[in-house]
Gaussian input, Z-matrix of N, CA and C with variables (Angstrom, degrees):
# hf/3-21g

backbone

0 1
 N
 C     1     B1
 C     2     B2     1     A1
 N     3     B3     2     A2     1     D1
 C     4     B4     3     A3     2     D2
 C     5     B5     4     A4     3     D3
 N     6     B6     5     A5     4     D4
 C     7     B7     6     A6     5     D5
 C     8     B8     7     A7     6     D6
 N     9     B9     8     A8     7     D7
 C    10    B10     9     A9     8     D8
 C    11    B11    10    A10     9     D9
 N    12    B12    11    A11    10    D10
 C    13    B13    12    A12    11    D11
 C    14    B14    13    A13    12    D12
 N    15    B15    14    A14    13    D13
 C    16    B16    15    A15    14    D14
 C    17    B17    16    A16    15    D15
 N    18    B18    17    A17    16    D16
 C    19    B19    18    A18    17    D17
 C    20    B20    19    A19    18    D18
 N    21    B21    20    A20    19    D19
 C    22    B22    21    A21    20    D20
 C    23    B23    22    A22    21    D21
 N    24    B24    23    A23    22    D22
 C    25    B25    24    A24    23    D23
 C    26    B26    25    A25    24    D24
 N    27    B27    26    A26    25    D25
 C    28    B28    27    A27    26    D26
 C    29    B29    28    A28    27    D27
 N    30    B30    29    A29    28    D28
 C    31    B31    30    A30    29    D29
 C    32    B32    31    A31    30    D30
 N    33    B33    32    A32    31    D31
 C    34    B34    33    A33    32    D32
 C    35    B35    34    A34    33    D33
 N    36    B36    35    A35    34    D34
 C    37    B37    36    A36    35    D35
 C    38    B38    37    A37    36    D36
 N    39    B39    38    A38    37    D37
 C    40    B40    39    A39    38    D38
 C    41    B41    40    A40    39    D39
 N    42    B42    41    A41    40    D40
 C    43    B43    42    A42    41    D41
 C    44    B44    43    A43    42    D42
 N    45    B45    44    A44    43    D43
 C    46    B46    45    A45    44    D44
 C    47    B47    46    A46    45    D45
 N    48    B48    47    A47    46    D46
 C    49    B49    48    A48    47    D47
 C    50    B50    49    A49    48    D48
 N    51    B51    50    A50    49    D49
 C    52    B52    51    A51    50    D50
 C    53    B53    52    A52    51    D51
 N    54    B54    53    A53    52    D52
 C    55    B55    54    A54    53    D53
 C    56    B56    55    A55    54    D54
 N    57    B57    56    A56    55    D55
 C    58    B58    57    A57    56    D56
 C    59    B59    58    A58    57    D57
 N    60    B60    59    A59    58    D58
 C    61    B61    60    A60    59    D59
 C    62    B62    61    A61    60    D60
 N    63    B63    62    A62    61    D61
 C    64    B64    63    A63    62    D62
 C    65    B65    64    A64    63    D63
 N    66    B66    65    A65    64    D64
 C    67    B67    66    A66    65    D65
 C    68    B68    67    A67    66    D66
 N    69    B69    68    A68    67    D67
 C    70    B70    69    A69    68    D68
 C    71    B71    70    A70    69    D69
 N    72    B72    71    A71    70    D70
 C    73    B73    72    A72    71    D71
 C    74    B74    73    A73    72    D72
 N    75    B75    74    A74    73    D73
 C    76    B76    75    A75    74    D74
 C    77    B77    76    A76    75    D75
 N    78    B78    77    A77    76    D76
 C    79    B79    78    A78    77    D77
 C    80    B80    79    A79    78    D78
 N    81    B81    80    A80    79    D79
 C    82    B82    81    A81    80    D80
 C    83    B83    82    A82    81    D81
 N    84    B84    83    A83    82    D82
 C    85    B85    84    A84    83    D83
 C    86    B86    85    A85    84    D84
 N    87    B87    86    A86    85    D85
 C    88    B88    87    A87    86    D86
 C    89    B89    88    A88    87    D87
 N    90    B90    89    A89    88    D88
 C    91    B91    90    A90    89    D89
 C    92    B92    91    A91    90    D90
 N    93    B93    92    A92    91    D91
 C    94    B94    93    A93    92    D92
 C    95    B95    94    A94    93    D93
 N    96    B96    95    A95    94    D94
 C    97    B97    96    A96    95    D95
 C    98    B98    97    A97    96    D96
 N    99    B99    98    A98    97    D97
 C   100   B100    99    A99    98    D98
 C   101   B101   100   A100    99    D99
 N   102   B102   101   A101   100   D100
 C   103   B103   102   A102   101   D101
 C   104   B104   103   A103   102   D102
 N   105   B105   104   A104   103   D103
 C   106   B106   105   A105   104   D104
 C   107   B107   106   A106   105   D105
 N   108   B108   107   A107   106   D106
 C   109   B109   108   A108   107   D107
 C   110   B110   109   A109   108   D108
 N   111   B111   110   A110   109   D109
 C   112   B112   111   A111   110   D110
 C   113   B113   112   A112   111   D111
 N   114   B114   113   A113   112   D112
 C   115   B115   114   A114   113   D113
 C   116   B116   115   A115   114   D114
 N   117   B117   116   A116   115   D115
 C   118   B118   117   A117   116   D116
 C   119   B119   118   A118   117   D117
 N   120   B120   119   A119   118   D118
 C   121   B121   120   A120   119   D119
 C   122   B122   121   A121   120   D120
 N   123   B123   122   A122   121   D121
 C   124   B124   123   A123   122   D122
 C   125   B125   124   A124   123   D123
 N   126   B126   125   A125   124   D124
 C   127   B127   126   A126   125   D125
 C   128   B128   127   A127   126   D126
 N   129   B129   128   A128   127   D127
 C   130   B130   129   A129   128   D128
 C   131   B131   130   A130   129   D129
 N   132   B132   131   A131   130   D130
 C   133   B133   132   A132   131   D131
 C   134   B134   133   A133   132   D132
 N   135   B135   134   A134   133   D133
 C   136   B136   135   A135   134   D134
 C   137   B137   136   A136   135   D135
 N   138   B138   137   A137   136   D136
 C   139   B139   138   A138   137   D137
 C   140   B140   139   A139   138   D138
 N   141   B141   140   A140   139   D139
 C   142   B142   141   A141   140   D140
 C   143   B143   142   A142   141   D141
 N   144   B144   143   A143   142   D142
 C   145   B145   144   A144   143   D143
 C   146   B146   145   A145   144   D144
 N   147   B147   146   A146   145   D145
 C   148   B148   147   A147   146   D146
 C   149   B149   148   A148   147   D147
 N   150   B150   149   A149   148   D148
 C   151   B151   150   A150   149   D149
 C   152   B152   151   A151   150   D150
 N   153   B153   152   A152   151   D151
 C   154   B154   153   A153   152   D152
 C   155   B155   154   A154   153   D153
 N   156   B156   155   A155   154   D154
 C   157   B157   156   A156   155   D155
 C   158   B158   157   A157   156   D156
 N   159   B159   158   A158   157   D157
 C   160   B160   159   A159   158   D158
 C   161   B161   160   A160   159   D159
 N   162   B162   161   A161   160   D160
 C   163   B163   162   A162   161   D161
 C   164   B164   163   A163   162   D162
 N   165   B165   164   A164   163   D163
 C   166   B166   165   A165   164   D164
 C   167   B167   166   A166   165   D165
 N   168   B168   167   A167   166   D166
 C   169   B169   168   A168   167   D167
 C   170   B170   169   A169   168   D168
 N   171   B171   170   A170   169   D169
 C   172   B172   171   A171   170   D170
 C   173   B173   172   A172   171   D171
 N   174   B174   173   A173   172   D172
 C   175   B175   174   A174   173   D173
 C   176   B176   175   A175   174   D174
 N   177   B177   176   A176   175   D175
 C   178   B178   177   A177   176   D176
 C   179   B179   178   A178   177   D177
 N   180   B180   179   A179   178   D178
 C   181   B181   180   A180   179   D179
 C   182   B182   181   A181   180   D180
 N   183   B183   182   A182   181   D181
 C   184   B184   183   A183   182   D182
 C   185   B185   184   A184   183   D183
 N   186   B186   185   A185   184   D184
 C   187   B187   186   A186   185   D185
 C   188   B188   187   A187   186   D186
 N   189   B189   188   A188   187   D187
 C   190   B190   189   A189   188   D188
 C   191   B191   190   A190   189   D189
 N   192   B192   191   A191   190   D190
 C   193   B193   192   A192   191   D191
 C   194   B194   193   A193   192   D192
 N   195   B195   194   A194   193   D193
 C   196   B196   195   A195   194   D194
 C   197   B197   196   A196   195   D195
 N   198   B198   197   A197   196   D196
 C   199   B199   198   A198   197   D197
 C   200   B200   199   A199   198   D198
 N   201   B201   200   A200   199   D199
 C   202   B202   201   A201   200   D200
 C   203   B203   202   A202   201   D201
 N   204   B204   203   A203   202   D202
 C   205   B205   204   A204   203   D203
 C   206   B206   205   A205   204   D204
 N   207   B207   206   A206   205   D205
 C   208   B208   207   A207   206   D206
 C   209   B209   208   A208   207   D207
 N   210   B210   209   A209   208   D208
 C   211   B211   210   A210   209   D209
 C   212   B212   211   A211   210   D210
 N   213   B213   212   A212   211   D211
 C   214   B214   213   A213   212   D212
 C   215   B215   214   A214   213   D213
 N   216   B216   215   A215   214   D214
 C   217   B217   216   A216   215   D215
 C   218   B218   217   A217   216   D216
 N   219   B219   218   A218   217   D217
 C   220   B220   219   A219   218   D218
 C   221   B221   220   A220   219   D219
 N   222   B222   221   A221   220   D220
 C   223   B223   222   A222   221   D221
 C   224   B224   223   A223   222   D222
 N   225   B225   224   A224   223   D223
 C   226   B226   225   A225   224   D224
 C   227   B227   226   A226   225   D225
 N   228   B228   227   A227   226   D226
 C   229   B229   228   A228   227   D227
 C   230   B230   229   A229   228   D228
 N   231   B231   230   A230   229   D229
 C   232   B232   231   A231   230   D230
 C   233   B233   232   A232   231   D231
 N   234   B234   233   A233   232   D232
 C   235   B235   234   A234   233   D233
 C   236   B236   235   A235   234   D234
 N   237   B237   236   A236   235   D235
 C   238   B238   237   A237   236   D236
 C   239   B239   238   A238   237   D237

   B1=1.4479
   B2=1.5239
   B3=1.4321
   B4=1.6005
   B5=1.1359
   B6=1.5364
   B7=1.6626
   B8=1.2233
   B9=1.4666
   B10=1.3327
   B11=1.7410
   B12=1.1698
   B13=1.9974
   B14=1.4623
   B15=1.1007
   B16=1.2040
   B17=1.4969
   B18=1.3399
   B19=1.7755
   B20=1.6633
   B21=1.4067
   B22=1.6009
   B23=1.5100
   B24=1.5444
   B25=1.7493
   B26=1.6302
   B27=1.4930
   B28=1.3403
   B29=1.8768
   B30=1.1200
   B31=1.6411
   B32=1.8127
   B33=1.2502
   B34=1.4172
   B35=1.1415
   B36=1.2633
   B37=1.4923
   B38=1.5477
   B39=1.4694
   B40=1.3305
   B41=1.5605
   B42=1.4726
   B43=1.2325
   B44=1.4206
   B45=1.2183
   B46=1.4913
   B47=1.6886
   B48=1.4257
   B49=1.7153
   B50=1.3044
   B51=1.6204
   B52=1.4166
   B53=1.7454
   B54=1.4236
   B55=1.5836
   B56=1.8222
   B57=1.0766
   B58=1.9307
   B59=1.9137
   B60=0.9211
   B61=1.2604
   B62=1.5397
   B63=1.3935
   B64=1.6762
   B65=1.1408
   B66=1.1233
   B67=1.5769
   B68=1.0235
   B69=1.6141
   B70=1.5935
   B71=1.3419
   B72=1.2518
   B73=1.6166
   B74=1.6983
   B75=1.6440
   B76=1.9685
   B77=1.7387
   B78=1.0921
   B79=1.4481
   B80=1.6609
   B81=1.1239
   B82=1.2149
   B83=1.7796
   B84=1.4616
   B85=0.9953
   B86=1.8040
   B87=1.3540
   B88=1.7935
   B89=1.4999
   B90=0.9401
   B91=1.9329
   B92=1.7015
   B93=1.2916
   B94=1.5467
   B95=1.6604
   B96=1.8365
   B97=1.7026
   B98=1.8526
   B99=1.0406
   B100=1.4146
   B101=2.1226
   B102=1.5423
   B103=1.4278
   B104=1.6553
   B105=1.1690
   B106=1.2648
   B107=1.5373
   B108=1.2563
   B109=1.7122
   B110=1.4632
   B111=1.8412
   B112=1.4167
   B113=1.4210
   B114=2.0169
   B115=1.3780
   B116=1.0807
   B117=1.4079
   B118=1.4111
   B119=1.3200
   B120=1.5174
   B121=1.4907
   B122=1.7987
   B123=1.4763
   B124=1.1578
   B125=1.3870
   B126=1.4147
   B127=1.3032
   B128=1.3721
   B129=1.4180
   B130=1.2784
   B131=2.0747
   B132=1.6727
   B133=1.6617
   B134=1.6556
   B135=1.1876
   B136=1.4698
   B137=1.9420
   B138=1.1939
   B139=1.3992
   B140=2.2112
   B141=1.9752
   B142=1.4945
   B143=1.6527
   B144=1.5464
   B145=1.8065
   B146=1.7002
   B147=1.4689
   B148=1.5268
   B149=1.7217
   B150=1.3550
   B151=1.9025
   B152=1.5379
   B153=1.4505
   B154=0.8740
   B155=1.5344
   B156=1.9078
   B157=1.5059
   B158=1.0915
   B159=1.1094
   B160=1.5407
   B161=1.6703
   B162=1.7099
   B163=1.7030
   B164=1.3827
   B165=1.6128
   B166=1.6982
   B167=1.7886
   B168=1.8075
   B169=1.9032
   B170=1.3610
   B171=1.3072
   B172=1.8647
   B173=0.9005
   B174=1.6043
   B175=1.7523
   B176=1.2695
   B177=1.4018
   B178=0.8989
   B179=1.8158
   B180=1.0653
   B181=1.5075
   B182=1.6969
   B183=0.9854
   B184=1.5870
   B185=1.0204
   B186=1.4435
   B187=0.9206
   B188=1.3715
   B189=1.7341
   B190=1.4647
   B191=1.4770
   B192=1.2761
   B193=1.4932
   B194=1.9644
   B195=1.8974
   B196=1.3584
   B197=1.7697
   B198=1.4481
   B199=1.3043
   B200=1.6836
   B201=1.1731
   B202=1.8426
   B203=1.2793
   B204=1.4311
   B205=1.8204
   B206=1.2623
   B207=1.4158
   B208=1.4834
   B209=1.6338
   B210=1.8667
   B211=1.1633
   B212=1.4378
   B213=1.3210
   B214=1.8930
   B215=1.8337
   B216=1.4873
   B217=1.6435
   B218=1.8875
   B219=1.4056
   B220=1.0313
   B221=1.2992
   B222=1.5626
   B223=1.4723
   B224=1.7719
   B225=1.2503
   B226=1.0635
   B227=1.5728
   B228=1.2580
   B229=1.4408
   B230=1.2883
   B231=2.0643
   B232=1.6579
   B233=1.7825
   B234=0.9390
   B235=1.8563
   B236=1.0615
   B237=2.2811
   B238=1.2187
   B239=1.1235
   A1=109.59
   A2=115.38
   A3=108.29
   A4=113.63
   A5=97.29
   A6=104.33
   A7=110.44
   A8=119.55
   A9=108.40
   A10=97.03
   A11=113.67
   A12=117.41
   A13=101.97
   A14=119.82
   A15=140.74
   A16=144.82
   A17=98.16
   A18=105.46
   A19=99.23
   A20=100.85
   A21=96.98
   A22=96.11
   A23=98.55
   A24=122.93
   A25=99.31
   A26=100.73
   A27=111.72
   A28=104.92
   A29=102.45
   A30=90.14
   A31=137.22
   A32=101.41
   A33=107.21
   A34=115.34
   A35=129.19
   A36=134.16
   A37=122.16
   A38=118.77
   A39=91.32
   A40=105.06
   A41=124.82
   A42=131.88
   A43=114.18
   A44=100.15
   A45=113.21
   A46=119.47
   A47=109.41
   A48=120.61
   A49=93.53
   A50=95.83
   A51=121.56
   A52=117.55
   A53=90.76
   A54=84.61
   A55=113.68
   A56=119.63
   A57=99.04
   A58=93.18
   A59=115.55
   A60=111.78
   A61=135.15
   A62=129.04
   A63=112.91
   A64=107.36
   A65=104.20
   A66=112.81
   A67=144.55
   A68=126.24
   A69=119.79
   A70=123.89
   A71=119.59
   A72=116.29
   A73=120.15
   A74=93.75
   A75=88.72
   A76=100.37
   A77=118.36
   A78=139.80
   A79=102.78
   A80=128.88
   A81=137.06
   A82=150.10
   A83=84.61
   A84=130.48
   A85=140.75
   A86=123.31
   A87=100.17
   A88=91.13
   A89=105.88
   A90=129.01
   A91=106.27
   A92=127.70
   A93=103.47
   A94=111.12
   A95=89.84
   A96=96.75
   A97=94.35
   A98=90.47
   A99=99.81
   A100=118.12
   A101=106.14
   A102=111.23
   A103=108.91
   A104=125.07
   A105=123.47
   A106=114.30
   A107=119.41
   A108=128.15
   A109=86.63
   A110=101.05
   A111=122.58
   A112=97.19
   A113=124.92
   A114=106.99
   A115=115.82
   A116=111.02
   A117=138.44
   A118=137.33
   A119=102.62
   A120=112.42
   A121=114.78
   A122=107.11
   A123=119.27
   A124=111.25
   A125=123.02
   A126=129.22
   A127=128.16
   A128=130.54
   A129=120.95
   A130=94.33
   A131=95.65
   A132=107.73
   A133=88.02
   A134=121.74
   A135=131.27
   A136=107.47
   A137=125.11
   A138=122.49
   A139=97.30
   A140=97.05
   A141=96.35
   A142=99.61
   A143=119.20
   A144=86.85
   A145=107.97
   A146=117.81
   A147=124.23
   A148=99.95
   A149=104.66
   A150=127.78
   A151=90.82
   A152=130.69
   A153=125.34
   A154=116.05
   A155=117.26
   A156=126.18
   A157=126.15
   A158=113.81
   A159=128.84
   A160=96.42
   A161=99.48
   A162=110.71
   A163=103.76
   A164=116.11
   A165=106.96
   A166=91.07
   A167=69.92
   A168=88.64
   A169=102.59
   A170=120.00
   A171=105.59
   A172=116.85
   A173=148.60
   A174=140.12
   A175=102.69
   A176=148.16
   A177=160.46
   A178=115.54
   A179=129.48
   A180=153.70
   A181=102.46
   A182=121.08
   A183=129.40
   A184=145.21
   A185=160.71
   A186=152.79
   A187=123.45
   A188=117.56
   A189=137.90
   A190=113.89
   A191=119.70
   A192=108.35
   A193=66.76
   A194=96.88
   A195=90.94
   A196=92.62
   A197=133.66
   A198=130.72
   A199=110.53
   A200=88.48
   A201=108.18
   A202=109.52
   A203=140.58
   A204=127.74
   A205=111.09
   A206=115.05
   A207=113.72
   A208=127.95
   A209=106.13
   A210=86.40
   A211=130.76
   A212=116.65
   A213=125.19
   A214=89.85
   A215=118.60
   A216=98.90
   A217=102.99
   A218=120.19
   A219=133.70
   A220=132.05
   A221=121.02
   A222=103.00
   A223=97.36
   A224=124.15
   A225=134.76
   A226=125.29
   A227=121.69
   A228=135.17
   A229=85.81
   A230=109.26
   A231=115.91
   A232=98.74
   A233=65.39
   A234=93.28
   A235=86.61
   A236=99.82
   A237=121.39
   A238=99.09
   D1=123.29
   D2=166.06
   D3=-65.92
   D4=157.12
   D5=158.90
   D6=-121.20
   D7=149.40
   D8=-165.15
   D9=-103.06
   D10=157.75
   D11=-178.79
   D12=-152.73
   D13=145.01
   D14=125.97
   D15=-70.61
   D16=104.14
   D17=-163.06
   D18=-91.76
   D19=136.14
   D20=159.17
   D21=-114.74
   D22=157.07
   D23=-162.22
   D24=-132.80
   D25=129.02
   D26=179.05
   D27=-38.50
   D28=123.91
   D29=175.23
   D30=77.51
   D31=-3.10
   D32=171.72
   D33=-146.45
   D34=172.60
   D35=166.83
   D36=-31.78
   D37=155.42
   D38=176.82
   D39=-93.58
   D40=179.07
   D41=178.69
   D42=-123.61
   D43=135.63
   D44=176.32
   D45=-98.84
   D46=134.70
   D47=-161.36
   D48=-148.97
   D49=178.67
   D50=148.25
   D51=-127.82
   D52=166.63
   D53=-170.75
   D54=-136.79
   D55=130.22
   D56=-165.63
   D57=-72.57
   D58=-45.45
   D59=169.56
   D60=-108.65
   D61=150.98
   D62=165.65
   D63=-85.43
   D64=160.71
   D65=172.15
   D66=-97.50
   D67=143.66
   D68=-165.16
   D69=-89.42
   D70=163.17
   D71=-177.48
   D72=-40.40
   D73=-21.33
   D74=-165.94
   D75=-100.47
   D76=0.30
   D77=175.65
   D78=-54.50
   D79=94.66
   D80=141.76
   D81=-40.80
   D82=-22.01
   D83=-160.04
   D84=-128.35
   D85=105.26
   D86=-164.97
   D87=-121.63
   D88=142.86
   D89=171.89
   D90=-88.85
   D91=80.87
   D92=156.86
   D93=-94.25
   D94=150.03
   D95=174.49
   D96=-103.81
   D97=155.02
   D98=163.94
   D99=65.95
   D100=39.10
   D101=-161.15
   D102=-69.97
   D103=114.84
   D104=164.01
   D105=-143.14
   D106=167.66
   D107=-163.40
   D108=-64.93
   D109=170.93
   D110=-163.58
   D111=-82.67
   D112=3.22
   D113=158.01
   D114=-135.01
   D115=65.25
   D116=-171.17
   D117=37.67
   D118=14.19
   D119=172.48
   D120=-78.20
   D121=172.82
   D122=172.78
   D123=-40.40
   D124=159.77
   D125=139.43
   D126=-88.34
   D127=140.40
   D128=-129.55
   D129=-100.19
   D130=-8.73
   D131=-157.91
   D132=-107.26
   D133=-10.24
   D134=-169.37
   D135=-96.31
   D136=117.68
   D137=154.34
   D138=-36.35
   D139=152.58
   D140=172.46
   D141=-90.12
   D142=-9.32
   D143=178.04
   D144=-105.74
   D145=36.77
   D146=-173.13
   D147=-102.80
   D148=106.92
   D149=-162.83
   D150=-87.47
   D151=-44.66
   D152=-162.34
   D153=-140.94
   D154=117.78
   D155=155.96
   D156=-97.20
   D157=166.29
   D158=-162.04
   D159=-150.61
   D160=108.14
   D161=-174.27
   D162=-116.18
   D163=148.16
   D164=175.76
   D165=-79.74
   D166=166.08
   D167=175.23
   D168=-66.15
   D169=-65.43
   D170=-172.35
   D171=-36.51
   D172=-16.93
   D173=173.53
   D174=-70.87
   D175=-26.83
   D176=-113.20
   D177=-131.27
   D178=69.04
   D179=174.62
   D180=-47.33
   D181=-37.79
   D182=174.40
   D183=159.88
   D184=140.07
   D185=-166.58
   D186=-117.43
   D187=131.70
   D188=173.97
   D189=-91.00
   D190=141.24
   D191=-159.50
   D192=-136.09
   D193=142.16
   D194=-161.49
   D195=-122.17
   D196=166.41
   D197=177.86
   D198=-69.48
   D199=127.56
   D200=165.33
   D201=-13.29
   D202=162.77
   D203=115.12
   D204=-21.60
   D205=-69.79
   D206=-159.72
   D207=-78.25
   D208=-8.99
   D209=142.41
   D210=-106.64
   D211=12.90
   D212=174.04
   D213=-60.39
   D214=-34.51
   D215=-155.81
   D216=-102.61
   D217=28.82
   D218=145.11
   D219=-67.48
   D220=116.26
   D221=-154.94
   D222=-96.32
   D223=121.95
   D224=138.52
   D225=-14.09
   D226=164.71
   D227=-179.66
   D228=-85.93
   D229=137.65
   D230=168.29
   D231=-137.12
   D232=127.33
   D233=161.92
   D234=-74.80
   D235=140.27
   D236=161.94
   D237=-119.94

């Protein structure tokens, strides 16, 4: 199952992926499939048919790990 994240990168936009796994402290290394901006356009440093990057951790300022589809269509508590 992917997970989808939002990486921010020393110095650029952040990028939006998925990832089969997160990564651990000794991880050098992050695999995103599917990298495009946080509004789903191209990346401008990325070829458009390149599915999959591979960034070191030091570029890497932090990572947001964002809700599924399936849990976005969970309805929350609403005030009436």
């Amino acid at each position: 199952m992917a997970i989808p994240i939002l990486i921010h990168l020393s110095g650029e936009d952040p990028v939006r992926g998925e990832v089969d796994d997160l990564p651990t402290p000794a991880d050098t290394m992050i695999t995103i499939n599917n990298p495009r901006k946080r509004d789903g356009k191209d990346l401008r440093y990325v070829l458009e048919n390149v599915v999959t990057v591979v960034f070191p951790m030091h570029r890497i300022s932090f990572i947001e790990i964002l809700p599924s589809v399936e849990e976005e269509k969970i309805i929350g508590f609403v005030r009436e």
